[in-house]
C-alpha positions in Angstrom: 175.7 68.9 88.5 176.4 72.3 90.1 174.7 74.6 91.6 173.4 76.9 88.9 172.2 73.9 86.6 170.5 72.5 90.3 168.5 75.6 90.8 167.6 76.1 87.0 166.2 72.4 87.1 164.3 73.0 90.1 163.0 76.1 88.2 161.6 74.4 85.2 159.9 71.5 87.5 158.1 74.1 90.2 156.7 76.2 86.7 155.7 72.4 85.9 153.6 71.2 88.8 152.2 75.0 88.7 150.6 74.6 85.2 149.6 70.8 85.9 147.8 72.4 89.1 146.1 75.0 87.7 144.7 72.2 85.3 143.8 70.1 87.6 141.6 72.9 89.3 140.2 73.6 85.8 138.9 70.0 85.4 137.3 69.9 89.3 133.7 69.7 90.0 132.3 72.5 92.1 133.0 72.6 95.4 130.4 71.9 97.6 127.9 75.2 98.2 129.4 77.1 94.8 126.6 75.8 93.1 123.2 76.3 93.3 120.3 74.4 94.1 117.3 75.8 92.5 119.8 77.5 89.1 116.4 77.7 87.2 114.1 80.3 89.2 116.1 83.0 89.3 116.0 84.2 85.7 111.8 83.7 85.9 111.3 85.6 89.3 109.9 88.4 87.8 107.7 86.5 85.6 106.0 84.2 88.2 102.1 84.5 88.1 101.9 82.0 90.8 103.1 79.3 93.9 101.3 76.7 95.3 102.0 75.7 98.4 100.6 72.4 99.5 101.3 70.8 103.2 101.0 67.4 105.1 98.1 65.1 103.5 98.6 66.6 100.2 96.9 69.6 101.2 97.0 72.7 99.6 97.6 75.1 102.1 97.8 78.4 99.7 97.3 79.5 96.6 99.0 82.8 96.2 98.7 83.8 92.8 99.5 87.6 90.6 96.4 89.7 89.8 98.0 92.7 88.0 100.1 94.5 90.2 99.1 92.7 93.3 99.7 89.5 94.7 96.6 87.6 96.6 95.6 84.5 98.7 93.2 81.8 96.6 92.4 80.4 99.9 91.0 83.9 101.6 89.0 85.1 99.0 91.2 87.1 97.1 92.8 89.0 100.4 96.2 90.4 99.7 99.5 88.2 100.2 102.5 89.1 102.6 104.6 90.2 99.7 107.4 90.8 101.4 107.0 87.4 102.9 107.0 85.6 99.9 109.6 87.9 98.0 112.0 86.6 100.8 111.4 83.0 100.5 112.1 83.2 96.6 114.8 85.1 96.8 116.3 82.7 99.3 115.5 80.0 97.0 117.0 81.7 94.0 120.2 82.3 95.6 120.4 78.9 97.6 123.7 76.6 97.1 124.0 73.1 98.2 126.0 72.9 101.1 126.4 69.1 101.3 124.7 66.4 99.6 122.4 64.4 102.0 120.3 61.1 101.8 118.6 59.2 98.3 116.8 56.4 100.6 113.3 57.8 100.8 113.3 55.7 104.0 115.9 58.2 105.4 113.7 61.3 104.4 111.7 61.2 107.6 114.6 62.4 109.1 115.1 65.3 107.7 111.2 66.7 106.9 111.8 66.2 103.2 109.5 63.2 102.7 106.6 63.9 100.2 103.9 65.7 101.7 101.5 63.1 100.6 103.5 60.6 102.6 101.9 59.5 105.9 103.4 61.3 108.5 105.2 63.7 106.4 106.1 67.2 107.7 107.5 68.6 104.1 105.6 71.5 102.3 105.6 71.5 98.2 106.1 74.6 96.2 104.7 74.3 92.9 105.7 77.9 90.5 103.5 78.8 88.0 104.4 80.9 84.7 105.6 80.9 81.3 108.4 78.8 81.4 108.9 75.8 83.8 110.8 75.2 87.3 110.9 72.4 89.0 109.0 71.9 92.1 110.8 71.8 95.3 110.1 69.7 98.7 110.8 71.9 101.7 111.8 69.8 105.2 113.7 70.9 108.0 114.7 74.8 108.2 117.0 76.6 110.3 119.1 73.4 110.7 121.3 73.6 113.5 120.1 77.4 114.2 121.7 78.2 111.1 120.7 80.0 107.8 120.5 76.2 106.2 117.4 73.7 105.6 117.1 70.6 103.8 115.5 70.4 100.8 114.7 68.4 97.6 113.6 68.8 94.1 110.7 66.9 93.2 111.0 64.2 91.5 114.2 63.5 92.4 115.7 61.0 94.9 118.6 63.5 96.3 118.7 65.4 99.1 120.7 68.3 100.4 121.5 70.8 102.8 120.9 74.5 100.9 121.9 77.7 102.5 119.3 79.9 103.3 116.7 81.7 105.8 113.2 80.5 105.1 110.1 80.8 106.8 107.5 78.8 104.7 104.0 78.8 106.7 102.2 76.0 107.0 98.4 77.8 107.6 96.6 79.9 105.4 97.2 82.9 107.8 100.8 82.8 107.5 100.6 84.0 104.0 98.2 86.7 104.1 99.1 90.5 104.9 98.7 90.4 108.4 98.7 94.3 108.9 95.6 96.0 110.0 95.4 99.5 112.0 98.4 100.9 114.0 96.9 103.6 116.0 99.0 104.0 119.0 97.7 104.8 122.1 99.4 108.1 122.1 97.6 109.1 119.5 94.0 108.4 121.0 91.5 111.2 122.4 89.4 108.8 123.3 87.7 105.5 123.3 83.9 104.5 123.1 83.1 100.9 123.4 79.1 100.5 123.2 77.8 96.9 123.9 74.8 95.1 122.5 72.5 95.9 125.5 73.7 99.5 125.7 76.1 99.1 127.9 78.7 102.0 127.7 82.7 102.4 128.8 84.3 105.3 127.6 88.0 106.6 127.6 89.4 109.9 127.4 92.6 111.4 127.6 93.5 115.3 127.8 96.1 115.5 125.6 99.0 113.1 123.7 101.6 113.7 126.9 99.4 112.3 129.6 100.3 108.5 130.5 96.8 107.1 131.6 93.4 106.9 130.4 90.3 108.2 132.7 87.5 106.3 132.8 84.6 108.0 132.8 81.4 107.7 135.0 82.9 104.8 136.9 79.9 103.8 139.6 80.0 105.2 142.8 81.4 102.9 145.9 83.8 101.5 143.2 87.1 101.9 142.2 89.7 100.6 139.1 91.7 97.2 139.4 94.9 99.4 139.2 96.2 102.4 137.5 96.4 102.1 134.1 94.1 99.4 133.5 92.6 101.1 130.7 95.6 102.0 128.6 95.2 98.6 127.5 91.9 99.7 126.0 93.5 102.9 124.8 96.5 101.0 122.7 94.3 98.0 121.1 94.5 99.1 117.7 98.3 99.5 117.8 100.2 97.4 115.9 96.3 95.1 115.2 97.1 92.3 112.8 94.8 89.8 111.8 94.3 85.5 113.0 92.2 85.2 110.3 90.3 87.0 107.2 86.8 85.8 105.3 84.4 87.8 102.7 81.4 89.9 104.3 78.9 86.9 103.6 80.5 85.0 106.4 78.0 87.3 108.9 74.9 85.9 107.5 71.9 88.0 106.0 70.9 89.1 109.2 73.8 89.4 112.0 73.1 90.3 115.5 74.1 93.7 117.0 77.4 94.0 117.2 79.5 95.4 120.1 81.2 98.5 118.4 84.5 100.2 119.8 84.8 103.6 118.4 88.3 105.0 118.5 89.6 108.7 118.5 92.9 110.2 117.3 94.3 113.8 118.3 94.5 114.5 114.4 90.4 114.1 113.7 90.7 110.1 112.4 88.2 107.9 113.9 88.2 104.3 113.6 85.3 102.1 114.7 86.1 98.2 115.2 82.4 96.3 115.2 82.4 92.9 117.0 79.9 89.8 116.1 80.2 87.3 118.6 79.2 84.5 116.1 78.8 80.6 117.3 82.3 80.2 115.9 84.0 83.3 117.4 83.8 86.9 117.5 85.0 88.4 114.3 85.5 92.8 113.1 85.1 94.9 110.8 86.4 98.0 110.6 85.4 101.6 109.2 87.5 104.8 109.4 86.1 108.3 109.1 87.8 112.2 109.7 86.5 115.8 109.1 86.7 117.0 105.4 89.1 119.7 106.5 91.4 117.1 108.4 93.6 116.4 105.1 96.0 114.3 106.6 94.0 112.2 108.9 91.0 111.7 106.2 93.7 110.3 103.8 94.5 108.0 106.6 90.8 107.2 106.7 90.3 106.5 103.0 93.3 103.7 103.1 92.1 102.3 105.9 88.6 101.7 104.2 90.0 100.7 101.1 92.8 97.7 102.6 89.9 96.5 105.1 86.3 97.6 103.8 84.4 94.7 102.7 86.2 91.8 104.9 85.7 90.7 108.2 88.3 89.4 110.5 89.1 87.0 113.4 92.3 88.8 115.7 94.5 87.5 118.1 92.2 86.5 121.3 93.7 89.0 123.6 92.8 92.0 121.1 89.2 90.5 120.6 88.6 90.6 124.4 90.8 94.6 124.4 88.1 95.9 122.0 85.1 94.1 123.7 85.9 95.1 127.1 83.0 95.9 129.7 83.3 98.8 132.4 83.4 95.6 135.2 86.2 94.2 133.5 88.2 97.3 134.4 87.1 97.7 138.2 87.8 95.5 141.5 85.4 93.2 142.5 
């Protein structure tokens, strides 16, 4: 054969195995993560009217369900969800694709947190969608696997499961779902703070003006002196950045609470905030009003959205802000 025939016959044969590769591809199953794990939520996110989240013991941990244009916690009363919370977790789970196919044996699920929550010993939460048309529930175990954007999960219902891709962060107490966000006055912004006690009791706060660094405090008794400098900036700054432990309805105070110790906070700009405390046998929970001069525009809008997120609830805080906005003039001196 020479050469020209040679290198027209190698020709024809490379063209060959070209179009019987391309078929070959054509005819493949999906590699593994190009498909996706949860294919029907995505077309129904926007029309979700509910999830269900239910943890270890077949509990139902929260019920955060659509009223209107809002979303809100069953399980607080009504209080208003983290929506940017849970409009990350969906969208994570609308976009997820199996990574690599994992265990069927539901003796092997223990080992990767995907075992029925109503399975002794199980660590999984469920997440049950409500709305008009149907998707299947899903059985959330491990997350973050291997510090990685990844987390095992399963469908319900059915045997397999997988490693998805993924960053979730699916709370497993009823706090975790609520919108934690309360007041953020920074303590640059405070004129002053009045904390009056039960027995009249009264340590007060001042500050000359936005650029000085340190609180005074006022009328400390004579022969006694602060535990350090500063101390009372701690005071000054509690209601930056407050978010809540816990939140219930007014009732939860009884018909007839007892005084309350009220902290009474005041910015540059003419808003006043006032955090009242209940020490109640079960723990000290606030509530919160917000007030500012007529002419004040700015700070008495500021006012008016305090009292309508928080007016009418009463909240538990992290411990160390509870015992900030309760503080007593001796817990500011030396012994």
């Amino acid at each position: 054969m020479s050469r020209r025939a040679l290198g027209i016959l190698l020709g024809v044969l490379a063209a060959l195995a070209l179009v019987i590769g391309l078929g070959s591809l054509a005819n493949r199953e999906p590699a593994a993560g190009t498909d996706r794990f949860l294919p029907e939520l995505a077309p129904e996110l926007a029309n979700l009217t509910g999830v269900q989240v239910t943890g270890p013991g077949d509990t139902v941990i929260a019920r955060v369900t659509r009223e209107g244009d809002r979303w809100v916690v069953q399980e607080a009363g009504g209080y208003p969800a983290d929506v940017a919370k849970l409009r990350q977790n969906l969208q994570a789970l609308a976009e997820a694709r199996r990574l690599e196919e994992k265990t069927s044996s539901p003796g092997l699920y223990d080992r990767l947190g995907v075992a029925d929550p109503g399975q002794a010993g199980s660590r999984a939460i469920r997440l049950e969608f409500q709305g008009p048309n149907p998707v299947p529930a899903v059985i959330v175990g491990d997350t973050g696997v291997n510090g990685a954007d990844a987390a095992y999960l399963r469908r319900a219902g059915e045997a397999t499961s997988w490693l998805v891709s993924g960053r979730y962060s699916f709370g497993k107490l009823v706090g975790d779902w609520l919108d934690r966000a309360l007041v953020d006055l920074p303590a640059d912004r405070v004129r002053g703070v009045t904390i009056t006690q039960p027995d009249g009791a009264v340590l007060r706060l001042t500050k000359a003006d936005a650029s000085t660094p340190d609180f005074t405090v006022a009328d400390i008794p004579k022969g006694r002196t602060l535990s350090f400098e500063g101390v009372a900036n701690g005071v000054g700054g509690a209601l930056s950045g407050l978010t809540l432990d816990g939140v219930a309805k007014r009732e939860v105070l009884g018909a007839t609470p007892p005084k309350p110790v009220v902290a009474r906070f005041e910015a540059f700009d003419g808003l006043v905030v006032e955090a009242s405390a209940w020490r109640l046998a079960d723990g000290t929970r606030f509530t919160f009003l917000a007030s500012a001069p007529a002419d004040a525009a700015e700070a008495k809008a500021a006012a008016d959205a305090i009292n309508a997120r928080l007016g009418g609830w009463v909240y538990t805080l992290p411990s160390f802000k509870a015992e900030l906005l309760t503080r007593r003039m001796d817990d500011l001196l030396q012994p």
